[in-house]
C-alpha positions in Angstrom: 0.0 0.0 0.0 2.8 2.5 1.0 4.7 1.5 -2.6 2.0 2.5 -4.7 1.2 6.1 -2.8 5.0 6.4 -3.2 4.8 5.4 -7.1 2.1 7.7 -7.6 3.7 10.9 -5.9 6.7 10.4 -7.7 4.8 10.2 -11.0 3.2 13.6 -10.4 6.3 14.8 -9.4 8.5 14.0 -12.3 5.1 15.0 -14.4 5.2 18.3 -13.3 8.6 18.6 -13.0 8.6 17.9 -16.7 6.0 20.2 -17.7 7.9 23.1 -16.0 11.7 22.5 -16.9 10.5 22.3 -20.2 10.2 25.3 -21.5 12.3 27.3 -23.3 12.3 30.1 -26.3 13.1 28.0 -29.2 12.2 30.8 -32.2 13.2 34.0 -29.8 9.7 34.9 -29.9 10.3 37.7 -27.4 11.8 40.8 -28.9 14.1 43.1 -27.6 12.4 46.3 -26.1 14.5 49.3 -26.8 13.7 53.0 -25.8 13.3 55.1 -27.9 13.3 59.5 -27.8 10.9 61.5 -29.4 10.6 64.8 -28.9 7.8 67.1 -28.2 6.8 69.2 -31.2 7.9 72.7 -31.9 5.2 74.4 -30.0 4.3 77.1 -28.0 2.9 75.5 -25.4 6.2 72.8 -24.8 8.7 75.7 -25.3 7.4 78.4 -23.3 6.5 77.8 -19.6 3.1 79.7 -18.4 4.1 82.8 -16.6 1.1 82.9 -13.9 1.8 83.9 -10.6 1.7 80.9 -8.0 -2.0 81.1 -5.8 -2.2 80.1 -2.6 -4.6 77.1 -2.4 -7.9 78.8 -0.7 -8.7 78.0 2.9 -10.3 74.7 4.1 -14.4 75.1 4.7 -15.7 75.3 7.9 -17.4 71.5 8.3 -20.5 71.8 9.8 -23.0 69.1 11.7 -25.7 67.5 10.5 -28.1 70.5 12.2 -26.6 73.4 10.6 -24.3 74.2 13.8 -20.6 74.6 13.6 -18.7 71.0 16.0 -18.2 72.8 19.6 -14.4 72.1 20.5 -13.3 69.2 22.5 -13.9 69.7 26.3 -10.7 69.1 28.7 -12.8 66.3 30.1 -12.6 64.4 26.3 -15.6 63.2 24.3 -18.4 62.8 26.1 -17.3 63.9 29.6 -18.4 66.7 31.9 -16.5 69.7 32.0 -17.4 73.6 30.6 
């Protein structure tokens, strides 16, 4: 009994084994990547950077609750504790 689970595991081994030592480009079907350069076309907008100003992102919004109400600040106490 312990022969032929033996037999058997060694089959699929060398099987698989086979299947996956195999391989190999034969016709060099994978070509050769090489980079190549092009350049941008002779235009204005490549050549000439804009000349804006930098601006200042604008300022965050003021989040506000689901009633309208701006969120009270956090209490010494922390959330949900008594305090002023």
């Amino acid at each position: 009994m312990f022969g032929r689970i033996a037999v058997c595991r060694v089959g699929w081994l060398s099987a698989i084994l086979a299947v996956l030592g195999c391989y190999h480009d034969k016709y060099n079907m994978k070509p050769t990547l090489r980079e190549e350069y092009t350049l941008p076309p002779q235009e204005k907008r490549f050549n000439e950077p804009e000349m804006t100003p930098y601006r200042k992102p604008p300022p965050p919004k003021e989040e506000k609750t689901l009633l309208g109400r701006p969120p009270a600040p956090m209490s010494p106490a922390g959330v949900g504790g008594f305090g002023p």
